[in-house]
C-alpha positions in Angstrom: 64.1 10.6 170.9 64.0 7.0 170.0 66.4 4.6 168.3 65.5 1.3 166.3 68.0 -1.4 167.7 68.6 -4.7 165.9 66.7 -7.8 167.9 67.7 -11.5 168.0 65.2 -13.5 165.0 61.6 -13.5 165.6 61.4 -10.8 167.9 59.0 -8.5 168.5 60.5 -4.7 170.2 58.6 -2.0 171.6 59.7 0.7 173.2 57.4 3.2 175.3 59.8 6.6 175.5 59.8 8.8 178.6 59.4 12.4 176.9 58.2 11.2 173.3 54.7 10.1 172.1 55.9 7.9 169.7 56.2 3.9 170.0 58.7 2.2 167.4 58.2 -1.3 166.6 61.0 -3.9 164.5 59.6 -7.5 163.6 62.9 -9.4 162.5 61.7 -12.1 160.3 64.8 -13.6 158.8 63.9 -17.2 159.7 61.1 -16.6 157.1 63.4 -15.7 154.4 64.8 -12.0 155.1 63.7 -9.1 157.2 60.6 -7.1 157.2 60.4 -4.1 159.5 57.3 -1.8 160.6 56.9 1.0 162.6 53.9 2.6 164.3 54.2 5.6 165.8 51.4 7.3 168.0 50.2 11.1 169.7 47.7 12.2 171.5 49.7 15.3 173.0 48.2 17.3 171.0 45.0 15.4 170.2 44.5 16.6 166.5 41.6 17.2 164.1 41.7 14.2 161.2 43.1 16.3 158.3 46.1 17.5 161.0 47.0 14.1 162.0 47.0 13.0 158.4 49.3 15.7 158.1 51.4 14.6 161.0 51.8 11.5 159.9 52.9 12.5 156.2 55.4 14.8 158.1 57.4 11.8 159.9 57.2 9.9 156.3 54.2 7.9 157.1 50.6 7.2 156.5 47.6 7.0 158.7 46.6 3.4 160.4 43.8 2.0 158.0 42.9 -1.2 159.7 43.3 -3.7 157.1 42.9 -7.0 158.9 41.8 -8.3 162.2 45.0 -9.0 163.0 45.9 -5.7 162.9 43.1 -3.9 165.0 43.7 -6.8 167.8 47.6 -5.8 167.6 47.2 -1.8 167.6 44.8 -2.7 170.7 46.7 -4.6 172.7 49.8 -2.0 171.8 48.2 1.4 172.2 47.6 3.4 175.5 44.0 4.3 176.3 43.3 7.6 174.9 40.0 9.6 176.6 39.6 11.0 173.2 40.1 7.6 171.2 42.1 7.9 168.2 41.7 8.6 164.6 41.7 6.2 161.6 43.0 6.9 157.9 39.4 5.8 156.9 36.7 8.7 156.1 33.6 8.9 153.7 34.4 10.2 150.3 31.6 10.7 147.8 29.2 8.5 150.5 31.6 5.7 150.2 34.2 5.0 153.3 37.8 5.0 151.4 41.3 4.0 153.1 43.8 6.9 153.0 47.1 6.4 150.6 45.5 4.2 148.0 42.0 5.8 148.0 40.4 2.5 147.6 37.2 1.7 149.0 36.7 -0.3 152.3 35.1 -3.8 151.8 31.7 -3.7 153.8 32.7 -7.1 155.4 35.8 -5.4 156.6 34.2 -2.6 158.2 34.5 -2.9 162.0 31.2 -0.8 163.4 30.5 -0.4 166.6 26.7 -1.3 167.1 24.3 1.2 165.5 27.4 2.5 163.7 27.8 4.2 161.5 25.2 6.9 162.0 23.6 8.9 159.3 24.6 12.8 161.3 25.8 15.1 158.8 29.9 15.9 158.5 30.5 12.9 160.7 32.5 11.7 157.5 35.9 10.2 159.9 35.8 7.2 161.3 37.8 6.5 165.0 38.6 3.3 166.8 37.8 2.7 170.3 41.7 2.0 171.4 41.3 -0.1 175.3 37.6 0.9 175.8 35.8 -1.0 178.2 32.4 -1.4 175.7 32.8 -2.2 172.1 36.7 -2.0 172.5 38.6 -1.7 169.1 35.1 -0.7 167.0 34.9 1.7 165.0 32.1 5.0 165.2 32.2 7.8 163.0 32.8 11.0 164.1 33.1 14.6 162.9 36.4 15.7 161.1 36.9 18.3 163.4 36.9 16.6 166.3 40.5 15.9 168.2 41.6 12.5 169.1 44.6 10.5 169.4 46.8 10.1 165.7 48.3 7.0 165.0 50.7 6.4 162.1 52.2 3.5 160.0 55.3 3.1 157.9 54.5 0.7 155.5 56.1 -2.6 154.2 55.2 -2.4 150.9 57.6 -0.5 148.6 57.0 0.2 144.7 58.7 -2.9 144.1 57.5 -5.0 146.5 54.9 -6.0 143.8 54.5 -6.4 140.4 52.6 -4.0 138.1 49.6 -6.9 138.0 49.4 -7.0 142.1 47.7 -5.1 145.0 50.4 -5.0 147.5 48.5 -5.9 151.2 49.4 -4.9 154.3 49.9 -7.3 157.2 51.3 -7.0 160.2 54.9 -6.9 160.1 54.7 -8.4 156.3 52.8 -7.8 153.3 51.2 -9.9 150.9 50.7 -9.7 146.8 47.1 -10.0 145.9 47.0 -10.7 142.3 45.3 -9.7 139.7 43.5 -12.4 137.6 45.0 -14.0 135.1 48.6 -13.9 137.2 50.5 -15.6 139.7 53.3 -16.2 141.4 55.4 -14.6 144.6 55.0 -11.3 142.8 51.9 -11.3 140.4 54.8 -11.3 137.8 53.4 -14.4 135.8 50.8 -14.8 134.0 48.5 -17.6 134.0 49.7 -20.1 130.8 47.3 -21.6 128.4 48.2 -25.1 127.0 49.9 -24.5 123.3 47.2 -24.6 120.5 47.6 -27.1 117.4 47.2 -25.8 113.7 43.8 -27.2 112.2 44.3 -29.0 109.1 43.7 -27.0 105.8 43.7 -23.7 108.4 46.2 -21.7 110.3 46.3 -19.0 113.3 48.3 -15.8 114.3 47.8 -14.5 117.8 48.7 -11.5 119.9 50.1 -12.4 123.5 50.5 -9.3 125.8 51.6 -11.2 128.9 54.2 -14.0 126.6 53.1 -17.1 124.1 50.0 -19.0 124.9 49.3 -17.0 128.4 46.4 -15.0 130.0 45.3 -12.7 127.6 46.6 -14.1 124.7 43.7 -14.3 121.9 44.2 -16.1 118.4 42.3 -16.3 115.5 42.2 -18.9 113.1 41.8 -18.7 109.1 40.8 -21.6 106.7 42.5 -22.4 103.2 40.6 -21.9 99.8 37.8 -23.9 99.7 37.3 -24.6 103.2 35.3 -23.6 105.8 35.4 -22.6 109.3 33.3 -24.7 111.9 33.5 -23.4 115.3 34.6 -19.9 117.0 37.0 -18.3 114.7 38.9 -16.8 117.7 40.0 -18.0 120.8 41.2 -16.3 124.3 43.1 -17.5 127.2 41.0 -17.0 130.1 42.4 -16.6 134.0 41.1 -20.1 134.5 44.7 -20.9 132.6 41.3 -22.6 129.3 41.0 -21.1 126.2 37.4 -20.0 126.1 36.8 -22.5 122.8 38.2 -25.6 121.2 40.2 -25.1 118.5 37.8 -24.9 115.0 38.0 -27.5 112.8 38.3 -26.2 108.5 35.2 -28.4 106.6 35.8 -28.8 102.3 33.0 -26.8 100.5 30.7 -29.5 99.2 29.2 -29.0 95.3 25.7 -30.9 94.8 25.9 -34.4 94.2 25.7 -35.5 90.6 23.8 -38.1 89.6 25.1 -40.7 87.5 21.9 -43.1 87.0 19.9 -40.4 85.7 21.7 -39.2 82.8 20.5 -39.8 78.9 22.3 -40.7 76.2 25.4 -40.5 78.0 27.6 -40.9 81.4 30.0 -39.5 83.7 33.5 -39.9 84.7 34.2 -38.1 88.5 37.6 -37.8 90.6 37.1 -36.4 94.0 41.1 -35.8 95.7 39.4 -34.2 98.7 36.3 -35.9 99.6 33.3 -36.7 97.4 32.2 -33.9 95.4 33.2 -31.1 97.1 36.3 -28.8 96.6 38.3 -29.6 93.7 36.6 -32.7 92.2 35.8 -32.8 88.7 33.8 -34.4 86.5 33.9 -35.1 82.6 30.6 -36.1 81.2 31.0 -38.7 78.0 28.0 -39.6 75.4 26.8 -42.9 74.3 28.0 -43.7 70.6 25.6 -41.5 68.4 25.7 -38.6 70.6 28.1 -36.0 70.5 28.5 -32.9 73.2 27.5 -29.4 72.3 29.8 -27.4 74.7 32.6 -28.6 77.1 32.9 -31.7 78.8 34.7 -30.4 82.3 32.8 -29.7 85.1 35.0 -28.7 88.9 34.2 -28.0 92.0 35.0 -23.9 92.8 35.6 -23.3 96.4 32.4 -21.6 96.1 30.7 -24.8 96.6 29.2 -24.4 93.0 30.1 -26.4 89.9 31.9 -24.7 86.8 29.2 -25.8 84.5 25.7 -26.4 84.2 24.3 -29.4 85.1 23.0 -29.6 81.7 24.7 -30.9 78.3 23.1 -31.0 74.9 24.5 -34.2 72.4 23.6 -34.2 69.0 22.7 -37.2 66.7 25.3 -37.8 64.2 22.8 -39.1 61.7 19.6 -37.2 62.5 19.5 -33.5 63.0 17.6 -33.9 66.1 19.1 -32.5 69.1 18.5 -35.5 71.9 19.7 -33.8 75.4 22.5 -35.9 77.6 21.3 -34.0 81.4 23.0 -34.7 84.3 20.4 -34.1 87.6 21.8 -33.8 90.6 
């Protein structure tokens, strides 16, 4: 049986037993900020069928070898005894799609290793093993029938549930293990996401938001909302994208315009206007007056609704004091 013994920083230890098949390895990183450890273990007495040395290695609280970098295939090379048999990988065709053992996720193409005219198209050979020290395509990979017995080799992983953050893919490496983050999030962890700069209020408008990941960060999405009698101009909500840019500028709240009234071209009268906004739109008001001789037949107050429509029509009748003609004061627009 093998002990793990503690090793002076930076140190890589590997020990080759006399009556066990297993190989224990501790990398002491502490100059890099506090320890790591890994351990491999190997057998090839017995030389097992795939779902056996899965289950060997699940036995001594460990997973199968998946071959995540090329870093790691040179290392288990250089490490591992030649095996006649070869060994196996934790990497096997589920639904036609080559998947890692432990997080069932699918094996980028570019990170497939294949010997030449590998991987054949032979039915059931749905296991993939690595050439460990062969003299011809040494450390490719060739897929092979489940059934078949070859070498196991196992890893104890760095990554931990906490390693990570919920918004991270922990990745092994050898002897470390890195955070992948998701988009949207950074830092040593994943544990931050990506921050938007702080949006201003439009004038005449206003915003409420929802922010799942904190104020003004990835995720976050906000509408916006005018103030009677304005309107919105632009995208009336706005997300925080992974890019750390909200996906629009912030819109801008436009006063509803009435018609313009014409002042030249009214009869037998005029026309008085006070605009607090902007020229005949929201809230101005008008109050039409008649020359001496006419009088109005109606009311004199015409404002602009938040419709963009004025109270009145644009029409006033005036009548003759004298005469009972009716003589029309109009207002055209």
């Amino acid at each position: 049986e093998m002990f793990p013994w503690k090793t002076p920083s930076n140190t890589l230890l590997h020990r080759f037993p006399f009556v066990s098949s297993s190989i224990y390895l501790i990398l002491d990183l502490s100059r890099g900020g506090g320890a790591q450890a890994w351990t491999y273990s190997y057998s090839t007495t017995p030389n097992r069928r795939w779902h056996e040395a899965r289950q060997w290695c699940h036995q001594h609280l460990s997973n199968m070898v998946t071959i995540q970098t090329p870093e790691e295939t040179d290392f288990i090379n250089n490490l591992l005894p030649f095996n006649q048999k070869y060994y196996w990988t934790g990497i096997r065709k589920v639904d036609g799609v080559w998947t890692r053992e432990g997080n069932n996720k699918t094996v980028p193409e570019d990170a497939q290793n294949w010997a030449p005219e590998e991987p054949d198209k032979i039915a059931g050979q749905d296991c993939v093993e690595i050439y460990i020290k062969r003299n011809k395509d040494t450390a490719k990979w060739n897929n092979e029938k489940c059934q078949s017995k070859k070498g196991t080799i196992c890893y104890s992983a760095s990554c931990t549930q906490d390693s990570c953050s919920a918004h991270a893919d922990c990745v092994e490496t050898v002897g470390n293990y890195t955070c992948q983050c998701h988009p949207g999030f950074h830092g040593p962890r994943c544990e931050e996401a990506i921050a938007c700069k702080p949006l201003l209020e439009p004038q005449h408008g206003s915003h409420h938001c929802f922010h799942p990941y904190g104020s003004n960060r990835f995720n976050s999405s906000c509408r916006f909302h005018c103030e009677l009698g304005f309107r919105l101009l632009g995208s009336p909500q706005l997300l925080c994208q992974t890019s750390g840019q909200w996906n629009n500028p912030v819109p801008l709240c436009q006063v509803e315009q009435c018609p313009v009234l014409n002042h030249t071209n009214i009869s037998g009268g005029g026309m008085n206007c006070s605009h607090p906004i902007a020229p005949y739109s929201y809230n101005s008001s008008c109050e039409v007056r008649c020359d001496e001789g006419y009088e109005l037949s109606g009311g004199s107050q015409m404002r602009c609704e938040h419709t963009g429509r004025w109270t009145r029509p644009h029409i006033a009748w005036v009548k003759k004091k004298k005469k009972k003609k009716l003589n029309p004061c109009i207002i055209i627009c």
